[in-house]
C-alpha positions in Angstrom: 30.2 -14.2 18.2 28.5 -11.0 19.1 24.8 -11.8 17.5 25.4 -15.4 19.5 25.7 -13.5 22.7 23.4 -10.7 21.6 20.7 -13.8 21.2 21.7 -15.0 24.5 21.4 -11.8 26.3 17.8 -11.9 25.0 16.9 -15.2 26.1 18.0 -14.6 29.4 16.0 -11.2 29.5 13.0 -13.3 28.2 12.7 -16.2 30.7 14.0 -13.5 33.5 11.1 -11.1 32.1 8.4 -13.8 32.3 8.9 -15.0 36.7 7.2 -11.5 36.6 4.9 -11.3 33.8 1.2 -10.5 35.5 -1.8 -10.6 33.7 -2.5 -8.5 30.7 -4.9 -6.1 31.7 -7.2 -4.5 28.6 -4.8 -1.5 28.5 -1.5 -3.4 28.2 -2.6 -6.0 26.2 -4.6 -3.3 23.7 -3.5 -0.2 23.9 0.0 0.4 25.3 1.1 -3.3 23.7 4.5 -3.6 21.9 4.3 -7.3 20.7 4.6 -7.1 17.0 1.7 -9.6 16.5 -0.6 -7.3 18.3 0.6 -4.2 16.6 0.1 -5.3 13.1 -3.5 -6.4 13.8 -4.3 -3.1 15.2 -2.4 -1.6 11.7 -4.8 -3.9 9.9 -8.1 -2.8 11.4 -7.1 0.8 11.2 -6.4 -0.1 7.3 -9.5 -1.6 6.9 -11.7 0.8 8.6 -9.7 3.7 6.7 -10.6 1.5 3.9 -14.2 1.6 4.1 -14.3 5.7 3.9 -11.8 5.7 1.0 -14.0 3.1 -0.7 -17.3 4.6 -0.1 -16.1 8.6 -1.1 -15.4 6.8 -4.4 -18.8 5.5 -4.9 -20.4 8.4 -4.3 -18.3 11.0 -6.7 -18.7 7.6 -9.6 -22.2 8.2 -9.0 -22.1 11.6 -9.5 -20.0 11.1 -12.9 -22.2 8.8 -14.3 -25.2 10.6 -13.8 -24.5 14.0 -13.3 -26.3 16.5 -11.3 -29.3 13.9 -10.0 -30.9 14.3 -6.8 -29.7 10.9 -4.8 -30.7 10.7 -1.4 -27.8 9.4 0.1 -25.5 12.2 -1.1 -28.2 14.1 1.3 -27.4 11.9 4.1 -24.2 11.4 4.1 -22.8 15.0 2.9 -25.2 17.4 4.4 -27.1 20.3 3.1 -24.7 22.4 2.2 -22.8 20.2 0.0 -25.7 18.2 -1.5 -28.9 20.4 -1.4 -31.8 18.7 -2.5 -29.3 15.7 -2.9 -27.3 17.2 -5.8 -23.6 17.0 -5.3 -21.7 19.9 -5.6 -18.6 20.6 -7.3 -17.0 21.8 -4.3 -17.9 18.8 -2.5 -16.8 16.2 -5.6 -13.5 18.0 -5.7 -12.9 17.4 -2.0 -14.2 13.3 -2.1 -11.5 12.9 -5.2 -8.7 14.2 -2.8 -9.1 12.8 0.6 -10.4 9.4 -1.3 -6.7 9.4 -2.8 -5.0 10.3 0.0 -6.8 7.8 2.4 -6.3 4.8 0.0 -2.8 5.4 -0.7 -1.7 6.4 2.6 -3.7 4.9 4.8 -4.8 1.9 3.6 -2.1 0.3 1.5 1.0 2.1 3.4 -0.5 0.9 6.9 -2.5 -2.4 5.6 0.7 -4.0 3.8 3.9 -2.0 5.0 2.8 -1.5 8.8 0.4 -4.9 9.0 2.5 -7.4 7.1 6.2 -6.2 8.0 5.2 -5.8 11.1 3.8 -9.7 11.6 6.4 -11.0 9.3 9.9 -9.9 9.5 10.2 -10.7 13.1 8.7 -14.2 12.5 10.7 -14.7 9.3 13.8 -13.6 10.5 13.6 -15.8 13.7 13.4 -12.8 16.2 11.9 -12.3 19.5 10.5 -8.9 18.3 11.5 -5.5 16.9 14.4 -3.9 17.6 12.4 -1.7 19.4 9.5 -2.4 20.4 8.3 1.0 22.3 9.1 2.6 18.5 7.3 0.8 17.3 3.9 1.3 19.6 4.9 5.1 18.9 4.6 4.6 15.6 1.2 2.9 15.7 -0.4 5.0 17.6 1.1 8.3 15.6 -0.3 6.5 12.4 -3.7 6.1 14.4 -3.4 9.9 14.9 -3.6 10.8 11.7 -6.0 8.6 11.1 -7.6 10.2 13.2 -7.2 13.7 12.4 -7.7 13.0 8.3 -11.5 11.7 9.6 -11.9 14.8 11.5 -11.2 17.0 8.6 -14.0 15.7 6.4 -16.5 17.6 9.4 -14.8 21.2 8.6 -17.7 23.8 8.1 -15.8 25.2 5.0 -15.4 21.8 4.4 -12.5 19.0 3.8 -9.2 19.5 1.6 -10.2 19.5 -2.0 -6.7 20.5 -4.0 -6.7 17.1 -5.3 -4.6 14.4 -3.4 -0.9 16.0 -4.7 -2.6 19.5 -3.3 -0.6 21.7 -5.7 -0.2 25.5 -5.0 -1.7 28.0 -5.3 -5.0 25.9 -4.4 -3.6 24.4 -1.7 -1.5 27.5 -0.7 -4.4 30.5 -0.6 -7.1 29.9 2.0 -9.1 32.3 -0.2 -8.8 30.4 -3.5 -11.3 27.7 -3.0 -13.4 27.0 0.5 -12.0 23.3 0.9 -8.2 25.4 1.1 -9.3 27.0 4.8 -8.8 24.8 8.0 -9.5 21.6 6.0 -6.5 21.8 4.0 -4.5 23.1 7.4 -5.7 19.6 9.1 -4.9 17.2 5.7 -1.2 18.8 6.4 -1.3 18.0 10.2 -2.6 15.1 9.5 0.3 14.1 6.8 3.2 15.1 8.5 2.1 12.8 11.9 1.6 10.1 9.5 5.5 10.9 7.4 7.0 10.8 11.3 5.2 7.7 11.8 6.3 6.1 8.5 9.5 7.1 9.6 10.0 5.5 12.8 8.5 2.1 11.5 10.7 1.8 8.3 14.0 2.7 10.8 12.8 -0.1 13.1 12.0 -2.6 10.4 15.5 -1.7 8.9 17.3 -2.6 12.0 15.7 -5.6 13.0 16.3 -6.9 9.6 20.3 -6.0 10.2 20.4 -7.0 13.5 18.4 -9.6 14.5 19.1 -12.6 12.3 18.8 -15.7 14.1 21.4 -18.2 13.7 22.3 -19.3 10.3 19.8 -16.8 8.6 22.1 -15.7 6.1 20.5 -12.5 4.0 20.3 -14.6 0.9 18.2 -17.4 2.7 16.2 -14.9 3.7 12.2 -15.3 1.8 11.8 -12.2 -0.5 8.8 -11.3 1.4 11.6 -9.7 4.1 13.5 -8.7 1.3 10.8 -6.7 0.3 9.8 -4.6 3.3 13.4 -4.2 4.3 14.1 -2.5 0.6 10.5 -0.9 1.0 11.7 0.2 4.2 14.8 2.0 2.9 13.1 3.9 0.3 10.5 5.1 2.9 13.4 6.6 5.3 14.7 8.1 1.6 11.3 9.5 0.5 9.5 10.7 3.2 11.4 13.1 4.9 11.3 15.0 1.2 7.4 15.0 1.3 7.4 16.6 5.0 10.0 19.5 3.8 6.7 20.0 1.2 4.2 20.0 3.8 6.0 22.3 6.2 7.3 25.0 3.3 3.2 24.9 2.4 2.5 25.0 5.8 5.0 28.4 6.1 3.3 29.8 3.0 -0.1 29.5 4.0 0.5 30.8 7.7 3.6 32.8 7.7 3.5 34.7 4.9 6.2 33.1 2.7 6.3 32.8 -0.8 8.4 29.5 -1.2 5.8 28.1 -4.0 3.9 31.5 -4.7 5.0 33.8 -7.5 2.4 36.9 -9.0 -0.6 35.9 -8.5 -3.8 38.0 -9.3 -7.2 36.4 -7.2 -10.2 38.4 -8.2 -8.8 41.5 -9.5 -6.3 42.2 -6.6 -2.5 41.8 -6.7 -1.4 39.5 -3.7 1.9 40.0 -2.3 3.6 37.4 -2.9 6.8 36.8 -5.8 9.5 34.9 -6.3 8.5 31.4 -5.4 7.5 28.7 -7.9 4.7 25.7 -8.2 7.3 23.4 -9.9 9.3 23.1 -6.5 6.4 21.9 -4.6 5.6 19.2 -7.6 9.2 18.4 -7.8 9.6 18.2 -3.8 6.1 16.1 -4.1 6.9 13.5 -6.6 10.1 12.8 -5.1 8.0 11.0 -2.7 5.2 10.8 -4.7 6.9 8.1 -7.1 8.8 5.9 -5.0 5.4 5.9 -2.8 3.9 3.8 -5.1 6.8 1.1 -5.0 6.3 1.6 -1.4 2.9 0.8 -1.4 3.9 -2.9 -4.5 6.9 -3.8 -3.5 5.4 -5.7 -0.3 2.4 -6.6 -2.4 5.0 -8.3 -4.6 7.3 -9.8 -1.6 3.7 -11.6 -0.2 2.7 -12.7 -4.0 5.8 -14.6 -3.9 5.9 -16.4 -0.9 2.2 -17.7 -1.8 2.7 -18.3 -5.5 5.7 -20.2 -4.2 4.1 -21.9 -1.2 0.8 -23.0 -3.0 2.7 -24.1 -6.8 4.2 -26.6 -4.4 7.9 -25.7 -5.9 10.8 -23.5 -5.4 10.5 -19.9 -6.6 12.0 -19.0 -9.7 15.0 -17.1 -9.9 15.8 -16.1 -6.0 18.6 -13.7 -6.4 17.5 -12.6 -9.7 14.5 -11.3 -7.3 16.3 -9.8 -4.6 18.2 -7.4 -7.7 14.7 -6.9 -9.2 13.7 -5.6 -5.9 16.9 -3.5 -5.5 16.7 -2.3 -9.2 13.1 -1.3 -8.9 14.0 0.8 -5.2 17.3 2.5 -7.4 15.4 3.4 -10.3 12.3 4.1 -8.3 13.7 7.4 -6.7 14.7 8.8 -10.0 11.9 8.8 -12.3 9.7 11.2 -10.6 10.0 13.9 -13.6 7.8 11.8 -15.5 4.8 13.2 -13.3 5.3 16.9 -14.8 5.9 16.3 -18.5 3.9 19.2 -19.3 4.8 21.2 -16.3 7.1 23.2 -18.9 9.8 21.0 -18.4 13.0 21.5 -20.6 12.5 18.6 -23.1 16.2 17.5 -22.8 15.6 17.3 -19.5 12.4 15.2 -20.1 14.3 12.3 -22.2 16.4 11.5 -19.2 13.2 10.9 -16.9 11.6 8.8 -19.9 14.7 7.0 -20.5 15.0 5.8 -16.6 11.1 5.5 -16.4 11.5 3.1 -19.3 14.1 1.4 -17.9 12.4 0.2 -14.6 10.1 -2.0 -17.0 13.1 -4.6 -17.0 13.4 -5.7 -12.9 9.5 -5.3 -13.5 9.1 -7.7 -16.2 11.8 -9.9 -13.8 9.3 -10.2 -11.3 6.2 -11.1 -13.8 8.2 -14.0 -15.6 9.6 -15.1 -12.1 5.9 -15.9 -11.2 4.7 -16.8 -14.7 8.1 -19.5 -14.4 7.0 -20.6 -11.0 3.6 -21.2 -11.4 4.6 -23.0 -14.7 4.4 -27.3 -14.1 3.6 -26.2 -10.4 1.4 -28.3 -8.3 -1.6 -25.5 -8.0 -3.0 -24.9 -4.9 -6.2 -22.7 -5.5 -6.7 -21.5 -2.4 -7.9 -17.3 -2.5 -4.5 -16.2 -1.1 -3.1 -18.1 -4.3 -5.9 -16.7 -6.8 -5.4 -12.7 -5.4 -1.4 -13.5 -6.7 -2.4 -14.7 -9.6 -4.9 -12.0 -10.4 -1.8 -9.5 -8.8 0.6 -11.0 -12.1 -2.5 -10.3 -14.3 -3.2 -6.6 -13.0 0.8 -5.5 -12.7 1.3 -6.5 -16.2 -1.8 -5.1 -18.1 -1.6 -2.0 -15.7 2.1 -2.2 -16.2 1.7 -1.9 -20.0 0.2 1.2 -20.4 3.3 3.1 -18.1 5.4 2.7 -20.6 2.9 5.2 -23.1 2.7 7.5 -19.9 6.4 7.3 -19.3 7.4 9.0 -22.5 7.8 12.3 -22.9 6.1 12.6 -26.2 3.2 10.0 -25.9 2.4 11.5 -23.0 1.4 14.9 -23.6 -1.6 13.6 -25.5 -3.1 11.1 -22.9 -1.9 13.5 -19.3 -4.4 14.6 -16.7 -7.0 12.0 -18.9 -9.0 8.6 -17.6 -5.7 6.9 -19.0 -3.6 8.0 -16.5 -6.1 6.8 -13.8 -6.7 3.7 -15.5 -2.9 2.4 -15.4 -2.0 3.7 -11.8 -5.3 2.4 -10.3 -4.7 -1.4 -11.6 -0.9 -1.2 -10.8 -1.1 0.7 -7.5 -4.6 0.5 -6.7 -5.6 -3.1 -7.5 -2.7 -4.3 -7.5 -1.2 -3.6 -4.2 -4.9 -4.6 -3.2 -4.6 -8.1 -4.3 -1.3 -8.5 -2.0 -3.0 -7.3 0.7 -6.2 -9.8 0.3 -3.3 -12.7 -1.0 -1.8 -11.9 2.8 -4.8 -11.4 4.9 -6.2 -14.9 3.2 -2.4 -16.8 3.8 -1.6 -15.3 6.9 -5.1 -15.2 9.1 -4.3 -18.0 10.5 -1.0 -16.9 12.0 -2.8 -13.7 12.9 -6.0 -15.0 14.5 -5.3 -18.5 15.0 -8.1 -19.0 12.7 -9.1 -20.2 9.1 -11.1 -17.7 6.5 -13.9 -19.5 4.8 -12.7 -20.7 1.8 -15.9 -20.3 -0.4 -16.9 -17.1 0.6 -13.0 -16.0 -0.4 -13.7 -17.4 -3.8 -16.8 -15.0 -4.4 -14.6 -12.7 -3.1 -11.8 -13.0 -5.5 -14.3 -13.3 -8.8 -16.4 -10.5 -8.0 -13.9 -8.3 -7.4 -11.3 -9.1 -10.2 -14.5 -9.0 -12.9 -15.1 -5.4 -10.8 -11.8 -4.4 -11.0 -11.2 -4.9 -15.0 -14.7 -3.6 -15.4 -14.0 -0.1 -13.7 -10.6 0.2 -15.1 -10.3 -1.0 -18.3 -12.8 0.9 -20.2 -11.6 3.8 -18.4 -8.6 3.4 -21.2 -10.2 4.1 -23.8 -12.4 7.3 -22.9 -9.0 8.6 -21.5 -7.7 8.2 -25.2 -10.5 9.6 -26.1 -9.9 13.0 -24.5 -12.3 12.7 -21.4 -10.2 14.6 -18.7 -10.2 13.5 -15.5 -11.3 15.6 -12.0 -13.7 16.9 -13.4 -17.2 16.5 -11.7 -19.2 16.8 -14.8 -18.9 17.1 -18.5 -22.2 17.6 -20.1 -20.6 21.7 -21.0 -18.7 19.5 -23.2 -20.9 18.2 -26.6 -17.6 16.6 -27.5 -17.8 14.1 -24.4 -21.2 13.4 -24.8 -20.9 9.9 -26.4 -18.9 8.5 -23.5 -21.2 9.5 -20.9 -22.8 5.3 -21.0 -19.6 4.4 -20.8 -19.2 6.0 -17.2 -22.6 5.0 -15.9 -20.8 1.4 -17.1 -18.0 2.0 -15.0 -19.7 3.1 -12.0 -22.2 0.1 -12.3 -19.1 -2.3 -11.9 -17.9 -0.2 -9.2 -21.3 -0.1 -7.2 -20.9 -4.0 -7.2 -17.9 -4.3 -6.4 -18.0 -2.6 -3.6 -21.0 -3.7 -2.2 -19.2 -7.9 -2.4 -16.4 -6.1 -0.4 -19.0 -6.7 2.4 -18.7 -10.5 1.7 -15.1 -10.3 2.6 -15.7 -7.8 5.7 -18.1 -10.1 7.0 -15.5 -13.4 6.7 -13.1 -11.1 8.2 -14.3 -10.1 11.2 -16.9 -13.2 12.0 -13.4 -15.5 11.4 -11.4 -13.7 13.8 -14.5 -15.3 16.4 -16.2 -18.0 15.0 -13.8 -19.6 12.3 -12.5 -23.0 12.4 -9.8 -23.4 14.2 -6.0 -23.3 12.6 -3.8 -26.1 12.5 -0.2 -24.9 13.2 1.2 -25.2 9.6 -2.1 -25.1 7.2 -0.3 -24.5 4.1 2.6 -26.6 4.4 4.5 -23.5 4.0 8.9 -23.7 4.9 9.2 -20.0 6.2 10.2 -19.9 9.9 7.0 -18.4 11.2 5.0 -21.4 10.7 7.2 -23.4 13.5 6.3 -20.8 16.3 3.0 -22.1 18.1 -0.3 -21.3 17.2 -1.1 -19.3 20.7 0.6 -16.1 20.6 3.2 -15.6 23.4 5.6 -12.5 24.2 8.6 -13.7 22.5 7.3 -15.8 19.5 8.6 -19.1 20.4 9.1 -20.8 23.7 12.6 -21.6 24.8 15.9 -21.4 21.6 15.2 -19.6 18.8 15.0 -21.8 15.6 18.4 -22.6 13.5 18.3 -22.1 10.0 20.0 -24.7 7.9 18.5 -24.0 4.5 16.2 -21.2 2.0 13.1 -21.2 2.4 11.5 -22.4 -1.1 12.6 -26.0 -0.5 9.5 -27.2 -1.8 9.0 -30.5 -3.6 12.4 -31.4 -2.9 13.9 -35.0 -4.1 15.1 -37.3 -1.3 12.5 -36.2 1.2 9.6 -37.5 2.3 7.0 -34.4 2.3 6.5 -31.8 -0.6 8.1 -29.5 2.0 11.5 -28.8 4.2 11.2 -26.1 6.6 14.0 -24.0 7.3 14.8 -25.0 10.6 15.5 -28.5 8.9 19.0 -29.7 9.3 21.0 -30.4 5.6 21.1 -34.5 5.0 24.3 -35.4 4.5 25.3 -35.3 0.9 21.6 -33.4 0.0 22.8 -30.6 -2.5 21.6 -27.2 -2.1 19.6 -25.9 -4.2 21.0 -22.4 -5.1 18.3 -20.1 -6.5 
């Protein structure tokens, strides 16, 4: 009774809110706008622009490793004098474009371009809601997250220059402003910069949380619910989990840097003199870091994996695979997600007992995994294919978790480990499972859901370059990276011509980087479809892919309140596709049961 008159209140407030509804003005309508819609755009053009740094700072140091020490006259241009004279990168420099590269890429772009753009357009849609729960909390949390954006960019113009501990900035580096130059005000900004974005992170993952709880419409039982909701509401959950652990780091590193505290700082000795500092240890800040550190990257797949299903499903022309074997993959993965961080600091002196039990949970995560990969594979299996690029960045999302997937079960054991740690391996399998991956189901979205976004279509061709070039690009940076991590190569390291040893692999980076080059560059192919689309593309029907999720019933011009008048009823899940006894090869939601029609139950 209560959500009935809970809905009621709200339509009430809507039609009462609308006899005064002036005309959006620039600011209202941009800036100060709490309309979910508008909100996960502006998360999605943040991403994208965070994107571009993040992807061009990795150019730059590839070039640098595979031809080490050349004068390029772009590293001049774009880094300055001091930290490129004559155009030859230095260290100091290299080690600083490794560690805001991996922070902007993993927190800014694929935390804000899947968790804050897609939950933010979807679950209200899906769910049949007017908006947020809140949607004031949800501008705050924009707008925090556009802070830190914000102050991240300013840090790379430091005079000492940016933060260059590496993206997990252990102490002591991170901790001594003396130790390296990138540890003075740089570093002081990257942890200002961090803990806006954890509080912003925060307040979005308690709103999307809620909203999923509360504002069901009618008939939306949780397990008709599409897993892409599923997703970002357990996404959600481990966020509000996580975080908070991550911003205890930051301000305990914050305390030691500025207060004099010694929370991570035992006896340390920095150019001959005793500093005063004992009884704190390293190993808390890693352990206090990889508790977020890990479930972040399930953060950053799970809705990469939600999105992959709803297209595979919607585009094979057939009901998904295995619904509620899904929904426990997805809860499994969250569970064992928050207790396999140890696997991180293997060699961090760790008892060995204690290193069994993290390999034997980080081993056991490969089984909701695997789920979810034969779930698609039994999907798409007899399917009616659809290849349109949203459907092709899924596919190549299956191809990418499982290869990338394979090689975490050598870095999740204890003893395999030890030999491949802090090597090209260990980039190789998180950079096509978190990196690539979680890439793919944000392309697979922005390609399916454009049109709800922009009211517009993406051109389909230039998607298709799109796609090739950067899945051959993808495999051709990361694969060989494989084997010159088994080969020893270690990684962060901006050159390794002191090393005879290494000298063989040295074509094998220029290799790498030449992949990586071009694959960046056809990134512009997509950039430009992007943003001439949003203007110029053909204009959207309201349901172009035939799809049955609830968002495709609201009408194409975006209005406060997502549909006009009742909310939409839910009689049914939403992967009735194909289904015998109708007429179309799909049966939206909002479709009432036939009499005698059997329900088809996942």
């Amino acid at each position: 009774m209560s959500a009935e008159a809970h809905n009621h209140g709200h339509e009430h407030d809507h039609d009462h809110g609308h006899e005064h509804h002036h005309k959006d003005t620039f600011i209202t309508k941009y800036i100060f706008s709490i309309d979910h819609k508008m909100i996960s755009k502006q998360y999605l053009i943040t991403g994208i622009i965070m994107g571009i740094i993040g992807i061009v700072m990795s150019l730059l140091f590839r070039m640098q490793l595979a031809w080490p020490e050349e004068s390029f006259k772009i590293f001049n241009v774009l880094l300055g004098d001091k930290f490129a004279p004559n155009g030859v990168m230095t260290n100091e420099i290299y080690l600083a474009l490794i560690t805001i590269h991996g922070t902007i890429m993993v927190f800014f772009v694929l935390t804000a371009g899947l968790s804050g753009t897609f939950s933010n357009l979807l679950i209200p849609l899906q769910i049949g809601a007017r908006d947020m729960a809140s949607g004031f909390l949800n501008m705050v949390s924009y707008w925090l997250f556009f802070l830190s954006s914000v102050i991240m960019v300013i840090s790379l113009f430091v005079e000492s220059g940016p933060a260059s501990a590496g993206w997990t900035i252990y102490p002591p580096l991170s901790a001594l402003p003396q130790a390296i130059s990138g540890s003075g005000a740089g570093m002081t900004l990257w942890l200002v910069s961090m803990a806006i974005f954890i509080a912003s992170s925060l307040l979005g993952s308690l709103n999307y949380i809620v909203t999923v709880i509360n504002l069901r419409t009618k008939g939306m039982s949780m397990t008709r619910l599409p897993l892409t909701v599923w997703a970002f509401f357990i996404t959600a959950i481990i966020g509000v989990i996580s975080f908070p652990v991550l911003l205890s780091a930051a301000l305990l590193l914050i305390f030691d840097r500025s207060f004099g505290t010694s929370f991570f700082l035992s006896d340390i000795y920095l150019a001959g003199e005793v500093l005063n500092y004992q009884g704190g240890s390293p190993v808390l800040f890693e352990h206090l870091f990889w508790f977020l550190g890990h479930p972040e990257v399930y953060i950053v797949l799970l809705p990469a994996l939600g999105i992959t299903s709803e297209v595979i499903a919607t585009n094979s022309r057939k009901p998904i695979f295995g619904y509620r074997a899904m929904i426990m993959s997805i809860i499994a993965i969250a569970f064992l997600s928050t207790i396999v961080w140890g696997h991180h600091m293997f060699i961090s002196g760790m008892n060995p007992f204690l290193g069994s039990v993290f390999t034997f949970t980080t081993l056991l995560i490969a089984i909701p995994s695997a789920v979810k990969a034969f779930n698609y594979i039994t999907t798409l299996w007899k399917g009616n294919l659809q290849m349109n690029p949203a459907m092709l960045f899924s596919i190549g999302l299956v191809s990418t978790f499982i290869t990338g997937g394979l090689t975490g079960i050598i870095l999740g054991d204890s003893t395999l480990d030890i030999n491949v740690h802090d090597t090209y391996f260990v980039v190789a399998h998180f950079h096509l499972v978190m990196g690539i991956s979680a890439l793919y189901g944000m392309f697979a979205g922005i390609y399916h859901w454009f049109p709800r976004m922009f009211g517009r279509m993406l051109n389909k061709n230039l998607g298709y370059v799109h796609f090739w070039v950067t899945a051959i690009c993808a495999y051709g940076v990361f694969f060989p990276m494989h084997f010159i991590g088994m080969a020893g190569l270690p990684r962060r390291y901006y050159t390794n011509t002191n090393f005879p040893l290494f000298d063989d692999l040295q074509n094998v980076n220029v290799i790498i980087t030449a992949f990586a080059l071009v694959g960046g560059a056809f990134q512009l192919v997509f950039l430009w479809n992007f943003f001439h689309s949003i203007f110029y593309g053909k204009k959207s029907v309201q349901n172009p892919w035939k799809s049955n999720t609830l968002e495709w019933t609201a009408p194409i011009e975006h209005m406060h309140g997502n549909w006009p008048g009742e909310l939409p009823e839910v009689h049914r899940w939403a992967y009735d596709y194909s289904k015998p006894g109708h007429d179309e090869d799909f049966v939206p939601q909002n479709v009432p049961m036939k009499p005698g029609e059997e329900v088809l139950h996942h």
